[in-house]
N, C-alpha and C positions, 0 to 999 in steps of 0.2 A: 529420194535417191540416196540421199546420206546415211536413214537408215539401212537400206536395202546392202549399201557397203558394208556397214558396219554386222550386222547380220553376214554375209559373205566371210567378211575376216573371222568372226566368233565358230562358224563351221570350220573352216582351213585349218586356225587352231587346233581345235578342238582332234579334227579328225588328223591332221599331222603328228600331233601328240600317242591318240590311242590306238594309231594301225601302224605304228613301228614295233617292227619282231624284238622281240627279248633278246634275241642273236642274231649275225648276222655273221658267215664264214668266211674268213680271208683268205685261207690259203690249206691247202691239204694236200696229202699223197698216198703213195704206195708205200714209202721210203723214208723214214727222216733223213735228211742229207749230214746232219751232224752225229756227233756219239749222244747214244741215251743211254744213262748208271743203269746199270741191273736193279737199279730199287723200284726199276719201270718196267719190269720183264713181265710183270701179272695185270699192266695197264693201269692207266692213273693218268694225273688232271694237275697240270700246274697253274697256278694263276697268275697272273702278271701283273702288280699295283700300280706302277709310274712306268712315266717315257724312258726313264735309265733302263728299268728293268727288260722291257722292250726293247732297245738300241740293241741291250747285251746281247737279248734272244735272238734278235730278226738276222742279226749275221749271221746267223747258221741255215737262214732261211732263203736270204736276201739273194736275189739276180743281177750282175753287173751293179753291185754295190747299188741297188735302188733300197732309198732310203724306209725306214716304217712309217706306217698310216700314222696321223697325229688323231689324242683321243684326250678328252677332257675325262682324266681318271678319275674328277670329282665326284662323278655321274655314269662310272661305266668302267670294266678291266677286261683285261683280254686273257685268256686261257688257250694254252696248247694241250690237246688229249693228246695221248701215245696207245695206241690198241695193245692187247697182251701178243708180245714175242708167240710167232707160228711159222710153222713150214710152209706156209703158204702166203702169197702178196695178198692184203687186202687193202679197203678202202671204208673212211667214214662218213657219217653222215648223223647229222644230231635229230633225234624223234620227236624230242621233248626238253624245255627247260623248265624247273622246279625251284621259286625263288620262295627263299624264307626272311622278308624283311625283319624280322626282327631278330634274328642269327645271323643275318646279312653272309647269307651261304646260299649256297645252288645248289641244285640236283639236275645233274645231265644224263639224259636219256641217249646213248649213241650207240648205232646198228653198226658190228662190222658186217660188213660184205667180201667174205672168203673166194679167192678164186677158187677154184675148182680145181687147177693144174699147181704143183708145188713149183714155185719160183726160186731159182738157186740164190742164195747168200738174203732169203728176206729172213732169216735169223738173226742176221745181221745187226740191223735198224728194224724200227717196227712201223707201221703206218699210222701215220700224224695226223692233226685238222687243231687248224689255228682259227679261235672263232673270238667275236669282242660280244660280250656280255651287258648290255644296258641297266647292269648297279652296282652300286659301290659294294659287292660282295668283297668277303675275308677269306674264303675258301669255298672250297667246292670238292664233290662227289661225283665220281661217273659209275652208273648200271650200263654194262655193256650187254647190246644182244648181238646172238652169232647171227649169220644171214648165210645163208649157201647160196642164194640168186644175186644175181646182177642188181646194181645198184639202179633203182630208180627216184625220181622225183618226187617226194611227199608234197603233200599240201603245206607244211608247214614251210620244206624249202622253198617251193613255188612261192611264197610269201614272203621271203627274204629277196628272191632273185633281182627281182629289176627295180630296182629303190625310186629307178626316172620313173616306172606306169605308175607306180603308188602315189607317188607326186603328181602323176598328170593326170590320175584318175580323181583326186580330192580337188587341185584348181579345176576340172570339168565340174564336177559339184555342185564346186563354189559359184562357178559362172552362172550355172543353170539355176543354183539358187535365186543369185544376184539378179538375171532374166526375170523370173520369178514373183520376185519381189514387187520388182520396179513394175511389171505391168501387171502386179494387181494395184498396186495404188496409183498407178495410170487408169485403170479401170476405175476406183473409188473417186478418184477428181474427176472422169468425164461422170459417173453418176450425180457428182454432187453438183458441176454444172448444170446438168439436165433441171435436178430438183431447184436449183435457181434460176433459171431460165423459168421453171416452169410458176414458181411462185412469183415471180414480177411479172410474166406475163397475167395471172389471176390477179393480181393488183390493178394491174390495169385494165383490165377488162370490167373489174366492182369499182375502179374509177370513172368510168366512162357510162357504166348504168345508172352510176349516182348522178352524174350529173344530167341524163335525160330525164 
């Protein structure tokens, strides 16, 4: 049974580790609700290294002063993308991330999705998507593709979304591993009774011949 845990915990590990997204989106719009420099009017990718830098950002973000996500920045940085300035409102959505550990840089893959109707004053501000990054990246790159349709759900978001099924779908696993386990070497000790049972019963049976 001890091993059969320990074998459960080594899967859990293992697969909590390698099926968390490279990204995961916090927050997005139509709108940035704060002012973006014109140095952002052809779209572009800020990165964010520490909690200060973050604090600074997220007020511009921030609902009834709710505070930012905390993020071990030793291991992870958060990036705000800003879509290029259009007459038109859109919305983002990341395709793809591109990490180059050894440049410790990204490449972001992100779909605008253009409405179709021009929207007054989206000249304005341009549309946002605040996403945290699982590595100590120093910068990063966005290829933007235009999209004329409605935003839909990629497989890669569908992967990010419910961080609880991911989790409950690796402890189910586990469990079923751990099941598993325990009753094959339930199985191996009733075998191994059997073969002992069956050789002292033969003992005693070439005991009791020898003695007639």
């Amino acid at each position: 049974m001890t091993l059969a845990g320990v074998v459960m915990a080594l899967l859990v590990v293992t697969l909590e580790k390698n099926s968390q997204p490279v990204s995961t989106i916090l927050e997005r719009g139509e709108r940035f609700p704060g002012h973006v420099s014109a140095k952002y009017d052809a779209g572009a990718v800020l990165v964010i290294h520490d909690s200060k830098q973050l604090r600074d950002f997220w007020q511009f973000v921030a609902k009834d002063d709710t505070p930012p996500p905390s993020f071990d920045f030793r291991s992870c940085r958060v990036v705000a993308v800003f879509a290029p300035r259009g007459s038109t409102s859109a919305t983002l959505s990341i395709s793809k991330v591109l990490l180059d550990e050894q440049k410790r840089s990204a490449q972001l893959q992100v779909r605008v999705h253009r409405s179709p109707q021009p929207s007054p004053g989206a000249l304005e501000e341009p549309a946002y998507l605040i996403a945290v990054i699982r590595a100590p990246i120093q910068n990063a790159v966005t290829q933007f593709e235009i999209s004329e349709s409605p935003q839909k759900k990629s497989l890669y978001e569908l992967l990010q979304i419910a961080e609880c099924w991911r989790l409950a779908l690796i402890t189910t696993l586990g469990i079923l591993l751990y099941w598993g386990v325990s009753l094959m070497f339930r199985i191996e000790e009733a075998r191994w009774l059997i073969i002992r049972c069956r050789d002292l019963w033969k003992k005693r049976v070439t005991g009791s011949s020898q003695k007639c």
